[in-house]
N, C-alpha and C positions, 0 to 999 in steps of 0.2 A: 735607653732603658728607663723602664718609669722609677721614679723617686723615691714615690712618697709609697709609703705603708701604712696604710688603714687597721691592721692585724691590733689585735687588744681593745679597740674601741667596741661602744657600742648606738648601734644608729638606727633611730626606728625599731627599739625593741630587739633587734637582730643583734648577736655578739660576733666578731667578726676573731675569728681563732686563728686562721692562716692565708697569705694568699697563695694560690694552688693554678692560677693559671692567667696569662697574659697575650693581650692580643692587641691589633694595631689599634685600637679604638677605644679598649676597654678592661678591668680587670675585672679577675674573679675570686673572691674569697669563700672558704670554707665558713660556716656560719651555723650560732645556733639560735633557738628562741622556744620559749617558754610552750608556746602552743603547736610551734609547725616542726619543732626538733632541729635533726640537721637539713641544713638548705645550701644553696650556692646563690652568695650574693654578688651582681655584677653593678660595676659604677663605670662611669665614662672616665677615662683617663684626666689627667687634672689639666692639661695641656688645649683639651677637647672641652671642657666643660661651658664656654661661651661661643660653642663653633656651634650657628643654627644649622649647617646640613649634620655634623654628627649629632647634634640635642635631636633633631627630626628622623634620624636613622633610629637612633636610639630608644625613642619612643612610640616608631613604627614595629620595632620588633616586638615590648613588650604587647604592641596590640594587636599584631597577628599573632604571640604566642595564645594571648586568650580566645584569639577564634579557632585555633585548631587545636582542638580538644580529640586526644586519641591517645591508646595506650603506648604505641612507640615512640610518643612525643613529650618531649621535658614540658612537664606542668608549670606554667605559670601561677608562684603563688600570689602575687602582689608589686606592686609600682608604686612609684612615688616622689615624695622630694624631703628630704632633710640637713639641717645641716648645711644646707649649699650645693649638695650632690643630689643629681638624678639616679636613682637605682631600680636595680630590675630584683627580684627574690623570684629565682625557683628552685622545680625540684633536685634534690642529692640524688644523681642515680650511680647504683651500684657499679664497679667494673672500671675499665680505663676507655681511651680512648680507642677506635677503633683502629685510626693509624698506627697508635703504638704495639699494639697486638697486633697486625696485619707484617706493620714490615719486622718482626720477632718473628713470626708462623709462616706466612704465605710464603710459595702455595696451600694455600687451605683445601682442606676434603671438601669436594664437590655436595656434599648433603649441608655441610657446615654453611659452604657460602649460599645455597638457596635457600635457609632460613634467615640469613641474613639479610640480603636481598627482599625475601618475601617480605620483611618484615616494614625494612626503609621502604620501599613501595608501597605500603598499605601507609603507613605515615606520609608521603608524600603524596597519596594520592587524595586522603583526607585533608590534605592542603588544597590541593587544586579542587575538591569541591566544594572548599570554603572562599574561592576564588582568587588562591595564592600561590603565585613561583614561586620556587625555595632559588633559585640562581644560585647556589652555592653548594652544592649538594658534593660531598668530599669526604673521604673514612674522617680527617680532622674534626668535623661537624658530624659523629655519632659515638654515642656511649654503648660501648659492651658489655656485657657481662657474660663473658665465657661459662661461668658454674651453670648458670642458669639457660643461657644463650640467648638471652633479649637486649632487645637493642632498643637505644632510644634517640631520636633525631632531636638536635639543637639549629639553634644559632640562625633566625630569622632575620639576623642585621641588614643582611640587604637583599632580602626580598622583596616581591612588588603584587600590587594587585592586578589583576587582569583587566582590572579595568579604568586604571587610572590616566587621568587625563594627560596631555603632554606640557602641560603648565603645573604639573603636581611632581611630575619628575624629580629625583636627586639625584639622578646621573646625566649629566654633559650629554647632551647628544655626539654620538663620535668616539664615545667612551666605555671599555665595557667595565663588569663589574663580575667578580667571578678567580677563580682560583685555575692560571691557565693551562693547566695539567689535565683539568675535569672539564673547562668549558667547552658549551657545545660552539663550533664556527659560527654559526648564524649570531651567536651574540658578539661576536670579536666588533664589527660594525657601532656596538652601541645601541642598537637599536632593540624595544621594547621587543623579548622574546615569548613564546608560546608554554606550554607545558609540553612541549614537545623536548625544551631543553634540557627539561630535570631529569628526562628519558634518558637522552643522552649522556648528563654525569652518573648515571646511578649506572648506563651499560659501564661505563669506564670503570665507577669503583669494583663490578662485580669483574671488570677481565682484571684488575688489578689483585683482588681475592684468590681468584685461583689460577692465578699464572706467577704473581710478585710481581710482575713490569707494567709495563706502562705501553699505550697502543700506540704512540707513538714514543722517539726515541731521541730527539731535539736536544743539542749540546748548549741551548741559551735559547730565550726567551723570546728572541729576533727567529731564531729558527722553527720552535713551535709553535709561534704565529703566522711561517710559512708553510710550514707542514700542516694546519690544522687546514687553511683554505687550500691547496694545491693537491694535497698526497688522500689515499684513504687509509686507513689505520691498518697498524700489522696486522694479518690474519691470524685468529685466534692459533689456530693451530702450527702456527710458525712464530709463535711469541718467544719460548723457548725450547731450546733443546731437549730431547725425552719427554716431550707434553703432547698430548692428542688426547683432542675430546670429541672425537668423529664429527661428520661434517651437518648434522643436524645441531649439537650447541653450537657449533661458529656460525650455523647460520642464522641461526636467533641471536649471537650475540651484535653479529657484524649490521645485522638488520638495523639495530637499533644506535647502533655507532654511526648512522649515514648520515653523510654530508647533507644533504638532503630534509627537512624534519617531514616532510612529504613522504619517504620512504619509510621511516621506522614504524613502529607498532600503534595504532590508534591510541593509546595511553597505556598510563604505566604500568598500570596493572596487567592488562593484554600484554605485554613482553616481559615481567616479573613469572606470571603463570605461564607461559610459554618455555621462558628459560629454566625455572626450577622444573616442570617436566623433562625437558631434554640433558638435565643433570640428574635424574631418577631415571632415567629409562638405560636399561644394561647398553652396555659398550658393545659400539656397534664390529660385527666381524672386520675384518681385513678383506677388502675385494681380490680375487684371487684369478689368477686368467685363467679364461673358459678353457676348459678341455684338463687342466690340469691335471695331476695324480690326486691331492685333498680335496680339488673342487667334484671332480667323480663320486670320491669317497663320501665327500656329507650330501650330495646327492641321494648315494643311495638310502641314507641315512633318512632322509627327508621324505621318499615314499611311504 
């Protein structure tokens, strides 16, 4: 657990009022200041603060936050150093986290999760033509706001550019990086992934939205490192009990869950637009065997 509390101080003009959230790297405090209001100010844990791969993480996100500039993306207000501490300042966004609302709600209403979806796709896709993997992409890494229903993407910590060289690396070769519920197989390797991966977390969080579970079902960690390279994911439509979403969303979902990054959807957006159509389009009938007594009936109906 971290120690120290920064809460009452104030650093860099920012008053730091509470800390509000904690993660392996780094904290986050609630924060205000004279010009930018409320903000969320993040510092490298005090343990991290002379480790050059986390100072190098650290200062890799706040500069991919400044290159992707789009509305469903937490604004980077400013960087820096004070004090002793490297700090990030950005935006306060409205709402809670998306996993805490997802596992309170889901299953979520199918119109609900393809605005949400739509939304993390257009943010992620505005990454990738700034030339950036999000590799972490997981409801923990988005802000919601139900009132309103916008969504905002975080947390560039260990993202990577597309084009970076393999001497700029901060991950091990051999090692992946990634949260392993959502990662796609091709990065379990370690090996420098595509945009083709963020496809693949973004299908997982949307079967996780409107199903509750999870495409695969791995009792440890050893397990879902076997099931991700060996097995294909549960079929949307046999996630749960009393769930069917006819066999045109499983197949855009499943599309984009493939083992494979060869098989899923040319990009993000191309399987976001896809999938939110096949969640807007009516529920498809029950096939019924030819000759039946109802299948007669809506026959005649249909002349």
């Amino acid at each position: 657990m971290n120690k120290e509390n920064l809460s009452g101080r104030t650093i860099a003009g920012f008053t730091l009022e509470a800390l509000v959230g904690e993660g392996g790297t780094s904290v986050v405090y609630r924060a205000t200041h004279p010009q930018h209001g409320t903000v969320a100010f993040k510092v490298l844990r005090e343990k991290l603060r002379h480790d050059r791969t986390a100072l190098a993480r650290f200062n890799r996100e706040a500069d991919f936050g400044k290159r992707v500039l789009h509305p469903n993306v937490i604004r980077t207000i400013e960087t820096g150093q004070a004090e002793g501490l490297s700090y990030l300042v950005i935006e306060w966004a409205a709402g809670e986290l998306l996993e805490t609302y997802a596992k309170a709600k889901a299953p979520l209403p199918r119109q609900e999760v393809a605005n949400i979806l739509q939304q993390v796709g257009n943010a992620v896709q505005a990454a990738h033509e700034a030339g950036i993997i999000h590799r972490d992409l997981k409801p923990d890494n988005a802000m919601y706001d139900p009132a309103t229903g916008v969504i905002k993407l975080l947390d560039f910590g260990i993202a990577a550019a597309t084009d970076t060289a393999p001497d700029e690396r901060l991950t091990r070769a051999g090692y992946f990086v990634g949260t392993l519920m959502y990662v796609a197989p091709e990065a379990l390797s370690g090996a420098l992934v595509t945009p083709a991966a963020d496809q693949y977390s973004l299908a997982t969080i949307g079967y996780f939205l409107i199903t509750g579970t999870l495409p695969y079902l791995a009792k440890s960690p050893r397990e879902m490192f076997t099931q991700l390279l060996s097995q294909p994911p549960i079929p949307l439509n046999k996630a749960r009990p009393g769930l069917d979403f006819g066999a045109t969303t499983e197949r855009v979902l499943m599309k984009a869950l493939a083992r494979d990054p060869a098989e899923r959807y040319g990009s993000v957006m191309e399987f976001c637009s896809a999938f939110a159509q096949a969640l807007s389009a009516p529920a498809e009938p029950e096939a019924l065997p030819q000759g039946s007594v109802i299948s007669r009936v809506r026959s005649l109906f249909r002349k």
